[in-house]
N, C-alpha and C positions, 0 to 999 in steps of 0.2 A: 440705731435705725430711727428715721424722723418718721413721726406716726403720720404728717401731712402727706409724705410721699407714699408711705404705705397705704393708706385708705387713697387714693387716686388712685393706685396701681388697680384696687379690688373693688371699686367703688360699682362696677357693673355687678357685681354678687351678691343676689340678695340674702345670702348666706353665706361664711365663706369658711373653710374645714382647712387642718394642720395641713391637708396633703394643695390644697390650692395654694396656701404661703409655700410652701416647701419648694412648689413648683415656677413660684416668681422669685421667690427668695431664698436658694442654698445653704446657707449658710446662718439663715435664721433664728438670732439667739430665743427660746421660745420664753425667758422670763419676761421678757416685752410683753406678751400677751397679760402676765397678771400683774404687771404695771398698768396698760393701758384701762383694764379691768377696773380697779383701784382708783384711777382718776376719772370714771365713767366714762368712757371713749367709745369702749365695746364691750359687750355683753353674750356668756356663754349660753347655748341653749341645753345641749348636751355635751356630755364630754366628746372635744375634738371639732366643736362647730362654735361657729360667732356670729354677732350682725354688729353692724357700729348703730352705737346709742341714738344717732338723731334721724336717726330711718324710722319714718313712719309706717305703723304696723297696720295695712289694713286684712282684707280678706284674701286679694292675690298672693300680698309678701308672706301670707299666712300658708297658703298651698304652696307657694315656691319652694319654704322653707322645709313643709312635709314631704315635700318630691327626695328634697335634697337629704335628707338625714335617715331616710332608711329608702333603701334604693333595693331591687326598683320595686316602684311600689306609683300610681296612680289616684288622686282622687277620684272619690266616687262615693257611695252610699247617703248617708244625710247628706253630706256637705256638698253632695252634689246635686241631690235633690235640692235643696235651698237654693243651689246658684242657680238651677233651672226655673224656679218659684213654686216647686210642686209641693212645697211644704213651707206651712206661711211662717213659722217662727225660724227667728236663728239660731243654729248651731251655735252649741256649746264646745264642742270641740271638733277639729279637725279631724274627717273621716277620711281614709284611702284604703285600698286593698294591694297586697303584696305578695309575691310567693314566694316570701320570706315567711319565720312562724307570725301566728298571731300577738305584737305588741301595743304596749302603750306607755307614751315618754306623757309624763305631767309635770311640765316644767314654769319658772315665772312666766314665761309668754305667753304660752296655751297649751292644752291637752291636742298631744298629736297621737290618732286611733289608728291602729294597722290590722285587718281582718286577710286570714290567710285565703287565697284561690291560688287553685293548678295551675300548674303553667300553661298549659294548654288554653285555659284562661283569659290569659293575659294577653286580651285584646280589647278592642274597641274603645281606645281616648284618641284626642286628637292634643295641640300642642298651643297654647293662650299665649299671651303675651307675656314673656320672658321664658318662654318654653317651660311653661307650666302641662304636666300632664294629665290630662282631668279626661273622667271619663263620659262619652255622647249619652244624651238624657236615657236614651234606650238602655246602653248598658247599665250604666245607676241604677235602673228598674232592675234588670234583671240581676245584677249584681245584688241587689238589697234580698228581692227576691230569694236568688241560691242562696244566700248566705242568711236568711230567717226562713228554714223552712212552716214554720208556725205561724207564717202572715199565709193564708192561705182561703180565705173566705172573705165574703163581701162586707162583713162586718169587720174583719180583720184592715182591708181594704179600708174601711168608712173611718176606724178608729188612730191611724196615720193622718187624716183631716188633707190629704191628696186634693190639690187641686185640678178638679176633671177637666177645667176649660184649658190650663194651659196645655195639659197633657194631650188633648185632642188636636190643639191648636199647631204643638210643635211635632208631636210623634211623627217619624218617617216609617211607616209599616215594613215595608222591605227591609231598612234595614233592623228591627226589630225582628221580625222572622226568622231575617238571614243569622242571627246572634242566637235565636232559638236552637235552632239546627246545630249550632259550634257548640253552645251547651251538651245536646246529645242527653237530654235526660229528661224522661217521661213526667215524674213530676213535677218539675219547672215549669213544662208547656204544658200539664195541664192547669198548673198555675195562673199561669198567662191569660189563659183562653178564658177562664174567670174573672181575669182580672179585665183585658179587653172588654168584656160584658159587663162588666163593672162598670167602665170611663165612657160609654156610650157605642163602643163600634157595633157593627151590626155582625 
């Protein structure tokens, strides 16, 4: 197998798993993989997933990667808040939620975090540039929210260092409401309703 032809074939993948060769290439002898390995070509992240070495790693190839390697699963939480700017430092490691259990891969690339939600749950992201799943700034809130129930007060609120401008600037109230209601849990929205009085609504 020529490794030139092979990376063309998959070079649209910002990640790319045994079963995607398998599926361009049948008969794939897989000791190729720890040749190419060995001459730094491509690079494992977990068992069963690779990227080639001269792909540059920013922040998106970083959520692409997280989408891809525990499925299905969604950014969101810090790392979503970061991408919103509601929390001025950066992520240390890649946040998403799953309704898979709760994991976490620490590999040479980056720590990718997985927090379990219901399935029921598992809504509100939209789809970025390379069909990256991330979730709307609203759910991130409310997603951090269910899933810390001990952020819960205005000092709890103050000590996340939240930024309230953009938070006011970008929130869509409906659809924040309408995600309250999907929750279905009394603690949450009274959460909320604190928290709202927190960022300035009235």
């Amino acid at each position: 197998m020529n490794f030139v032809h092979f990376k063309n074939s998959l070079r649209d993948f910002p990640v790319f798993s045994i079963a995607d060769i398998r599926a361009a290439y049948g008969g794939f002898d897989h000791r190729r993989l720890s040749e190419w390995q060995k001459k730094g070509y491509i690079q494992k992240i977990i068992k069963g997933y690779y990227f080639f070495s001269d792909v540059d790693i920013n922040e998106n190839r970083l959520a692409a990667i997280a989408n891809q390697i525990y499925k299905p699963s969604y950014i969101s939480l810090e790392t979503a808040l970061s991408h919103y700017r509601l929390i001025p430092e950066n992520v240390y490691m890649t946040t998403s939620v799953s309704t898979r259990r709760t994991y976490r891969f620490a590999t040479p690339l980056a720590t990718f975090s997985y927090r379990t939600i219901k399935p029921a749950l598992f809504f509100g992201y939209s789809l970025m540039a390379d069909r990256i799943k991330i979730a709307f700034m609203e759910k991130a809130i409310l997603d951090f929210l269910y899933l810390n129930p001990l952020v819960r007060s205005e000092d709890d609120f103050l000590s996340l260092r939240l930024n309230r401008e953009e938070i006011l600037s970008q929130m869509q109230m409906e659809r924040l409401m309408n995600y309250v209601q999907r929750f279905n849990q009394k603690r949450l929205a009274n959460t909320v309703e604190r928290f709202l009085s927190w960022v300035g609504y009235a």
